[in-house]
N, C-alpha and C positions, 0 to 999 in steps of 0.2 A: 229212476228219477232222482236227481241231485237234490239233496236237501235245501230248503229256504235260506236256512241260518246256522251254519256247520258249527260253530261254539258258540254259547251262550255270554257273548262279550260284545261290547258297543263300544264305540266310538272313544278311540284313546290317544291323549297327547301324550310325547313323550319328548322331558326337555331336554335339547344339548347345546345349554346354556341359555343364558337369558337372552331373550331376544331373536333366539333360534327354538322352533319347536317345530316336530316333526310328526305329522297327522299320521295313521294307521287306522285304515280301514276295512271292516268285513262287509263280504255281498250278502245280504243287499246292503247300502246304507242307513243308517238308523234316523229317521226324521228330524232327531235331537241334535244339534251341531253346536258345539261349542266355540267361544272365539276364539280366532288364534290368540295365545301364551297363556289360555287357562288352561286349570287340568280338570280331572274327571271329577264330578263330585257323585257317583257310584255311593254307593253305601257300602262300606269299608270289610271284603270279607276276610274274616278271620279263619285262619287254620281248623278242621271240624278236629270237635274232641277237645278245646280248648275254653276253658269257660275263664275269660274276663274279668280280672278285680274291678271291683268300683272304687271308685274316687276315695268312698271312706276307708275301705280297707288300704287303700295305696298312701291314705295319709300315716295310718300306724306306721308302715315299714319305711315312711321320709321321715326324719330325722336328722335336723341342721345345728344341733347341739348338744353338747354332750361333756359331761363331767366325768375325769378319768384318773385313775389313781395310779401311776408307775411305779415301780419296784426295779431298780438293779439288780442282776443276778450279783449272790455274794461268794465273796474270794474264798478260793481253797483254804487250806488249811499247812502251814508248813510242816514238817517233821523234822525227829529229832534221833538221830539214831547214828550207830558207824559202824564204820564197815568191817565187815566180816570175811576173811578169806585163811585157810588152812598156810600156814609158816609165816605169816606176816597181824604178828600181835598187835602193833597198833598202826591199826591203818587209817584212823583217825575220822572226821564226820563228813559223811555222806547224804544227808538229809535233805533233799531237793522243797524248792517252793512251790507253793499253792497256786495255781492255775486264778487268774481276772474273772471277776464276775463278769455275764456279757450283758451288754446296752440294752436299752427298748427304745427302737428308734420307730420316727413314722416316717413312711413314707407317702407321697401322694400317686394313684394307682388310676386311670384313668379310667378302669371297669366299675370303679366302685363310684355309686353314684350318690349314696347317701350314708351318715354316722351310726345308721339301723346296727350296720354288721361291727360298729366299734362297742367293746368291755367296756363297764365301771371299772375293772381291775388288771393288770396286767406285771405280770412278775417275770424276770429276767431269768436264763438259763445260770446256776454259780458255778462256778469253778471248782474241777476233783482236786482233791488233796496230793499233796507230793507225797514222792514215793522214794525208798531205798537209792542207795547209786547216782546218786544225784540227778533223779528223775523229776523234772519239773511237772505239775499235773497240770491237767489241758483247761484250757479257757475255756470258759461258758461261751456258747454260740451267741448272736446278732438275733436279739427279736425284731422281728420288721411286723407292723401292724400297719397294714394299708387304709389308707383316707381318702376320701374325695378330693381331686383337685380344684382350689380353691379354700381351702381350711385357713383358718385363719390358729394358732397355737397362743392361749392365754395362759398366764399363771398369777392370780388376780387379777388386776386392770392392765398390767403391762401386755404387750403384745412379743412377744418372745419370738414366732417366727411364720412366715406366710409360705405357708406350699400352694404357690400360682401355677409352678408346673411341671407336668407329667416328670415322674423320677426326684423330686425335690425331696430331703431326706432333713431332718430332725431329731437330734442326741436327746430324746424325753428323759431319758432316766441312765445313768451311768453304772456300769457295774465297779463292785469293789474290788478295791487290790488285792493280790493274793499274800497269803505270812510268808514271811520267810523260813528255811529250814536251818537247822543248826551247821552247816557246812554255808552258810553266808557270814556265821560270826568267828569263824576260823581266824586267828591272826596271832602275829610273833607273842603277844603276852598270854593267850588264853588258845593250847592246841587240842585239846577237847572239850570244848562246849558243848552243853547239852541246851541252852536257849534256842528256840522254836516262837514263832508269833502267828497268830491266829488270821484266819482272813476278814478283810473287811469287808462291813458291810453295804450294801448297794445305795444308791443315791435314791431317794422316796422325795417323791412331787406331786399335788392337783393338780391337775392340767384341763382346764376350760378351752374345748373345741369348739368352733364355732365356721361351718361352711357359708360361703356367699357363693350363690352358681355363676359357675363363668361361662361367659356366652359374649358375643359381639356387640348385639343387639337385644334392647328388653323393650318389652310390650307394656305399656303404663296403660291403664284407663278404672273405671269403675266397674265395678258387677254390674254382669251380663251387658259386656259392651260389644262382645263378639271376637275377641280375642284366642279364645280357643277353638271358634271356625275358623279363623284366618290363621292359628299357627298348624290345623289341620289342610289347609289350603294347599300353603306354600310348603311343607314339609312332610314328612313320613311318620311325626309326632301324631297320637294318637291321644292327646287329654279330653277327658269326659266332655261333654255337652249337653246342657238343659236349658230350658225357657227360665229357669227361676236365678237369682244371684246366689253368688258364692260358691260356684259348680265346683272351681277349681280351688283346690284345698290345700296343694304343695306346686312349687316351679315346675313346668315342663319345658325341656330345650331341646329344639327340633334343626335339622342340618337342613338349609337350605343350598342347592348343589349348582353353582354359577360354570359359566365358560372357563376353560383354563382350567377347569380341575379348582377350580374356589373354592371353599365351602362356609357358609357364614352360620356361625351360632346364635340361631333368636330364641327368644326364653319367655315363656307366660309365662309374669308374674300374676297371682291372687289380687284379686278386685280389692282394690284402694278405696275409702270409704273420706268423709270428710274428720277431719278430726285424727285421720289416721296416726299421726305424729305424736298426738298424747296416749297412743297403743289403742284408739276405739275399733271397732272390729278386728280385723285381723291384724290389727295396728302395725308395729316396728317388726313385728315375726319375719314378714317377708319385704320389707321395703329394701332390708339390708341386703340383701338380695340385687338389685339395681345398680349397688355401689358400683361392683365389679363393669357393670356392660361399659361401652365405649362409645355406642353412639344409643338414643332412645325411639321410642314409635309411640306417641302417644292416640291412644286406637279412642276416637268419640264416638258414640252412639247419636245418629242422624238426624235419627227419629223421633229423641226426648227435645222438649220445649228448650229453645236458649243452647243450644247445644256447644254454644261459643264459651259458654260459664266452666264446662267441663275442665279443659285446657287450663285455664288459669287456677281451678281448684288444686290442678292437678300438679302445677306447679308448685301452686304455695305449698301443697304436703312433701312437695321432696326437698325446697327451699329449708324449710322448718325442720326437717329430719337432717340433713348436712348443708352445709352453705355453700353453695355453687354447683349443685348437682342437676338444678333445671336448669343453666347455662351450657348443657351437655350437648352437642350437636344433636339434632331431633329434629322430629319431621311428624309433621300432623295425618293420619288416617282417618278418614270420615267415612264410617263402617255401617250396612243395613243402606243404601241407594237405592236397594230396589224396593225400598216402601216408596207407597208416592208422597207421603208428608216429609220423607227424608231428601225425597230430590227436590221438593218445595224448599225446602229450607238451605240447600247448599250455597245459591245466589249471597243470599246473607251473610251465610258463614267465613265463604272468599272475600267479602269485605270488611270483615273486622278481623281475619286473622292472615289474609294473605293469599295468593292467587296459586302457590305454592302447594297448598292441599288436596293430596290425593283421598280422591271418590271412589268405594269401591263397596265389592257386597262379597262378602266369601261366602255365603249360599249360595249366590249363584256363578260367581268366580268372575264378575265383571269387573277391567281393568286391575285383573290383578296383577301384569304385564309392568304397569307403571310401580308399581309397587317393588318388583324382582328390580327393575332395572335402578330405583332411588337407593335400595341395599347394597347394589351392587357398589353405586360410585358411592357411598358413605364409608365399605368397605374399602375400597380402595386409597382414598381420602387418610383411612387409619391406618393403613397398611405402608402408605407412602408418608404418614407421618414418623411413626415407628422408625423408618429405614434414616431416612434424613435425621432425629433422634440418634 
């Protein structure tokens, strides 16, 4: 007798690309039917044997700032000596120089997602000493310390250099010259010299790091607006989720995967609070964060009273934080639909903010179809900006 239900798996979209999704289904079929261009909202299984950071614990090892102190490797050492060989008395100075301290440079490393794995301190490989025979000694090696892309490189208030992207490189700290050896002072007044100069030492700087996550698209709204159900929706992002605010404690950036081989990078940002721009809640920590996206989603909660007021709070906090940053292409999300006082309320909402406003639930993954496909042309929009640019 053929079994009922040969794997224990139900009913699964799977996108090839927006707009196109392609059903898969087991016998029998599961009474459950999702709309077409949602996905599974399954309960997420995890590899066994794998037990899960929480939120709090993933907030110690995020780290968007960081104070760094560089060191030069320092220059060899010249010598001072001459040369020695059986029937030839004076064979005059052979004393090779001192090998370059090497750099500490950064570089930006696309695996590295946070300044957790960047030192307080960082010291440069020096240079060996010269040698006999006019042997030059070898330079100190290339320190490469990898960064998130996105760093921003301070040294007080100046901004000294922006690694936006992958491979972007930064001279932090310079190594010093190496001495010279007494065969560099050789000349028609003075044919034995015994002057040598010592190597210099390496270039020392603070260096204030500071990461902005780059992503395409950023997600604005208040705690527990639903923002980390819908970047769990549309993406393979996996950021915590709870009934209470302030779930989300650091950026999460999730690939959303378009036709064509696209891929657009959206990012929960941490719940925005009022006041945010004088640092109240998690104030200016994570706004800086937003600067980078290119286009925004400001995600409103349905269900709360006035739900219209959301929008303009949410403006005036990123107004007040840089000036023109809520003039950023954006597009309103009206999140939680399938409460009934949220679908009460939406009539309203179209009318003082625009007919424009996508209605959607990422609990239950309704219209989130319209959503894929408004990313899509915004993405496109910057993408065909960029080019004509």
């Amino acid at each position: 007798m053929v079994p009922s239900r040969l794997l224990s798996l139900g009913p699964r979209a799977v996108p090839g690309g927006v707009g196109r999704w392609t059903q898969f289904r087991l016998w029998p079929p599961s009474p459950r039917l999702l709309s077409d261009g949602c996905v599974d909202h399954a309960k997420h299984q995890e590899p066994p044997g794998k037990k899960l950071l929480s939120e709090k614990k993933l907030k110690r090892h995020f780290v968007d700032h960081r104070r760094v102190l560089v060191c030069g490797g320092r220059g060899g050492d010249g010598v001072s000596c001459f040369h020695s060989e059986p029937r030839k008395e004076f064979g005059g100075p052979d004393g090779g120089d001192g090998g370059n301290g090497g750099h500490v440079v950064l570089r930006a490393d696309r695996q590295v997602k946070s300044l957790s794995s960047v030192l307080s301190r960082y010291q440069g490989f020096h240079g060996e000493a010269g040698g006999r025979k006019n042997c030059f000694g070898r330079s100190g090696a290339l320190l490469y310390v990898p960064v998130p892309v996105g760093t921003l490189v301070k040294e007080g208030k100046e901004v000294v250099a922006d690694l936006s992207c992958p491979g972007d490189e930064y001279i932090a700290a310079l190594g010093g010259a190496g001495g010279k050896g007494n065969r560099f002072f050789l000349a028609n007044e003075n044919r034995a010299p015994v002057t040598c100069t010592p190597g210099q030492p390496g270039q020392e700087r603070v260096l204030f790091l500071e990461l902005k996550t780059m992503a395409h698209a950023g997600m604005v709204g208040f705690p527990n607006a639903g923002k980390s159900s819908l970047l769990r929706a549309i993406s393979n992002a996996r950021p915590a989720v709870a009934s209470y605010p302030f779930t989300t404690l650091k950026p999460h950036v999730g690939i959303v995967h378009c036709e064509d081989h696209q891929q657009i990078a959206v990012a929960d940002i941490p719940g925005i609070i009022r006041g945010a721009h004088q640092n109240r809640g998690l104030g200016s920590t994570f706004l800086r964060h937003i600067e980078r996206c290119r286009f925004l989603l400001f995600i409103v909660d349905l269900s709360e009273p006035e739900p219209w007021t959301q929008v303009e709070d949410l403006k005036f906090e990123l107004e007040k934080y840089e000036a023109g940053l809520s003039e950023r292409p954006h597009v309103v999300v009206a999140n939680k639909i399938d409460l009934p006082q949220a679908r009460a309320a939406l009539p309203q909402l179209r009318a003082r903010l625009g007919p424009s406003i996508i209605a959607l639930s990422a609990a239950t993954g309704e219209n989130l179809e319209a959503l894929l496909l408004c990313l899509q042309e915004l993405h496109s929009r910057h993408v065909g900006a960029e080019l004509r640019w």
